[in-house]
N, C-alpha and C positions, 0 to 999 in steps of 0.2 A: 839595449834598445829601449827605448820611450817610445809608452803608447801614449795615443792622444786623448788627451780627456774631455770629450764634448761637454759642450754648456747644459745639453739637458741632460747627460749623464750624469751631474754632480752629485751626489750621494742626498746635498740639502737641499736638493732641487725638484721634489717629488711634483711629477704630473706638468713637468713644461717646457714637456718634448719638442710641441711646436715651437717654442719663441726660438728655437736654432732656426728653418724654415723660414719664419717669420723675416728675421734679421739677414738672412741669405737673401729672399726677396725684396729685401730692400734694398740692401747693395746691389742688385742688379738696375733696378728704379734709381737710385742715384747719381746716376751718369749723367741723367738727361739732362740735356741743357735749356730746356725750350718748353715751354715759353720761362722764364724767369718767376719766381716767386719768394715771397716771405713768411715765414711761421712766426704769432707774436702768443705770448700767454696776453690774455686779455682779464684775467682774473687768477685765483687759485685753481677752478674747474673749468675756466673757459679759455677756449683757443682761437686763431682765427688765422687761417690761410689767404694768401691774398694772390692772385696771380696777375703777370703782367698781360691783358690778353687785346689789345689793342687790335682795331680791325674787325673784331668778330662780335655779332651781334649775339643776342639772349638766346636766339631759336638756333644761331651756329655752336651753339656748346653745350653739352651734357653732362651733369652729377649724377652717378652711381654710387652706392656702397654693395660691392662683392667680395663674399668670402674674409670679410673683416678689414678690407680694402677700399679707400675712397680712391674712386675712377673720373679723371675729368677727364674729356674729351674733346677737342673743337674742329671742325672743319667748316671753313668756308663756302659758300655756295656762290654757284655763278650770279652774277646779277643779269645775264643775259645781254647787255650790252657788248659789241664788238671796241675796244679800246684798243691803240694804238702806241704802244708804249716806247720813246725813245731811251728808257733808262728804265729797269724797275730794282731798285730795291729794297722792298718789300715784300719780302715772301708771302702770298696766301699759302700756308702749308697747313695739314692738319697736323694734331699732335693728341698723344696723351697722355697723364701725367697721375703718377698711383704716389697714395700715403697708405700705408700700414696704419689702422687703428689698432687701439689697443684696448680689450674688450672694457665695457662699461660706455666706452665714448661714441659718441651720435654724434650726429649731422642738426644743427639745429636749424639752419638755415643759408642763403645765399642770395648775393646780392651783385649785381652789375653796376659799375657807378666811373665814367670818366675812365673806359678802358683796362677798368682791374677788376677782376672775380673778388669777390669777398665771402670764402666759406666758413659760417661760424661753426666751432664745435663747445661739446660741454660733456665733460668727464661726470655720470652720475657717482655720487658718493652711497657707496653702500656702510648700511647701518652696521656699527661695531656689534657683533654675535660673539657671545662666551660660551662654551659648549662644555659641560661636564660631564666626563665620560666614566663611568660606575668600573670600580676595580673589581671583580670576581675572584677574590682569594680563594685557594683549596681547593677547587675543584678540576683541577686538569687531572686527569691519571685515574681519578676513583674513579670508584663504579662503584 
């Protein structure tokens, strides 16, 4: 019998536990079909999500980051007008739509333009640290 060897139980794998979590959470977020989107590197450190969100204005949609999670969200709102519709297809639906960040990475900004979200992100680069850790020879065991 084979046991299973989880991702963060890998012996080289010290301290990242969560990215098992992480990566389960995402495949559950990956189904969604709706609204449609694209992820482009726009640099070495920068990103930029683009969503299709046609129909919804600036004040019908929301940017969060929870829990190391970007949260968009849209719902429509009534315009208050009674319309009379011989056909619709066009769904007003709400929806909302999660990325998993991966620490270091922000939100730098966002922008609405001709029906597509435009969220930029930028991976900070942390400075290369060398740490030299001092050997204690001989002294376990004495007294």
């Amino acid at each position: 019998m084979m046991t299973k060897l989880t991702f963060g139980a890998h012996p080289f794998l010290l301290g990242f536990e969560q990215l098992e979590r992480l990566v389960e959470r995402t495949a559950k977020t990956a189904s969604e079909g709706y609204p449609p989107f694209n992820i482009e590197a726009t640099s070495e450190n920068t990103y930029r999500i683009t969503l299709a969100v046609a129909g919804f204005r600036d004040e019908d949609l929301a940017i969060t980051v929870e829990d190391r999670q970007l949260v968009v969200r849209g719902r429509q709102g009534d315009d208050g007008t009674e319309r009379v519709f011989l056909h619709r297809g066009i769904a007003a639906r709400a929806f909302q739509r999660s990325f998993v960040l991966a620490d270091g990475v922000e939100v730098a900004g966002a922008d609405l333009d001709h029906g597509l979200l435009h969220i930029d992100l930028r991976r900070q680069v942390p400075e290369t640290v060398v740490q030299t850790i001092a050997i204690n020879a001989g002294r376990i065991g004495r007294k």
